[in-house]
Legacy VTK file of the C-alpha trace (Angstrom):
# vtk DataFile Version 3.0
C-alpha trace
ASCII
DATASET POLYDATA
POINTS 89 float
1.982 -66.509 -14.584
1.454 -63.924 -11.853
-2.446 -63.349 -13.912
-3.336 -66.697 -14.111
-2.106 -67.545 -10.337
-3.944 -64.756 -8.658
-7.272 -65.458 -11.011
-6.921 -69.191 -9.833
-6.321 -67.424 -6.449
-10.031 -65.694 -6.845
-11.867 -68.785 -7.670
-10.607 -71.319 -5.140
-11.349 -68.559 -2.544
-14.521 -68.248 -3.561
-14.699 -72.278 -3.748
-13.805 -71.863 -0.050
-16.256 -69.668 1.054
-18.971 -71.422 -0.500
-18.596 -75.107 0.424
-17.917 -77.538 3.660
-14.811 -79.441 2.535
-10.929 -77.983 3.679
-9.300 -78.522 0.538
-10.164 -75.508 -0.950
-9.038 -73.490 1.880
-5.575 -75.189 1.869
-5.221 -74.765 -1.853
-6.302 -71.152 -1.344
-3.433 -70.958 0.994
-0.779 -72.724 -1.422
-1.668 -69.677 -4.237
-1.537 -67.421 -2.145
2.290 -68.474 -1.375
2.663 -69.031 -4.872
1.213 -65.301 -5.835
3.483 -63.733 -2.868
6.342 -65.671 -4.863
5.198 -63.818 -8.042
4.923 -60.462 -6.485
8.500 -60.697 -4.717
9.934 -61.226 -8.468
8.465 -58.511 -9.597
9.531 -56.007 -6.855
12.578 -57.775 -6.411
13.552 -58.785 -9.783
17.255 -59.456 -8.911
16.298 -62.619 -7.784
17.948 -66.034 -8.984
15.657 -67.122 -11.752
15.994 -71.064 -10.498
15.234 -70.154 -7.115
12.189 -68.315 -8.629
11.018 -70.943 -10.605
11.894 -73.210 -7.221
9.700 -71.619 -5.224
6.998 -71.414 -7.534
7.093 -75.253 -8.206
6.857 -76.160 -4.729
3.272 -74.034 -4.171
2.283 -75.883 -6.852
3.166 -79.372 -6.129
1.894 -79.227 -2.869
-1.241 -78.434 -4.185
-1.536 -81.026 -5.992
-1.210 -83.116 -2.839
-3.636 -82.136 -1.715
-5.941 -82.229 -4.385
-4.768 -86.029 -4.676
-5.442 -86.442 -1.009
-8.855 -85.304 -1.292
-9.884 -86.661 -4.345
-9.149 -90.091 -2.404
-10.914 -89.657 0.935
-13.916 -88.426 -1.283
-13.920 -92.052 -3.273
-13.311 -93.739 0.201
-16.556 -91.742 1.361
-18.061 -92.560 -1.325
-17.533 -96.571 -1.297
-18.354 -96.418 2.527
-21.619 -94.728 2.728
-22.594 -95.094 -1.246
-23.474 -91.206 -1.393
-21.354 -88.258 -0.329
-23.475 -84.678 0.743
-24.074 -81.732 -0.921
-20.864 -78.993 -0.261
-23.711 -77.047 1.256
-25.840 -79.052 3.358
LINES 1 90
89 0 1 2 3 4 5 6 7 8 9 10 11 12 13 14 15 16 17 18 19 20 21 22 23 24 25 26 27 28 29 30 31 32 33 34 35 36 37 38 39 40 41 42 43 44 45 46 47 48 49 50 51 52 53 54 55 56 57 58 59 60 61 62 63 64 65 66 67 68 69 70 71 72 73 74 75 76 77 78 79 80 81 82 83 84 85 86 87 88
């Protein structure tokens, strides 16, 4: 999980860097909770497994959120001015 969270890690910070919107940014930030999460288990690995997984799920679901929450106001942009801009212009 720790691969696969820090690769996802990479590409939404290089989403970030490259366009105009914030949710990539904040989903940057949840990974990169959710890879410190990873990294604590492995140099700590005494750790409760539930509150492991616990921590991990909450990155994660959050998120999500946010991927809901901009996936709306982008169809609300959308509907009110019929076209939405370029990430880069």
């Amino acid at each position: 999980m720790l691969t696969v969270d820090a690769a996802m890690l990479g590409v939404f910070l290089w989403l970030s860097f490259k366009s105009t919107r914030f949710w990539p940014a904040w989903v940057s930030g949840m990974l990169m909770a959710e890879v410190a999460v990873h990294v604590m288990r492995v140099t700590m690995p005494d750790v409760v497994p539930k509150a492991y997984m616990d921590a991990v799920a909450i990155w994660s679901w959050v998120a999500q959120i946010i991927l809901i929450v901009a996936t709306t106001r982008h169809q609300r942009r959308l509907h009110r001015l019929g076209a939405d801009r370029s990430w880069r212009n």
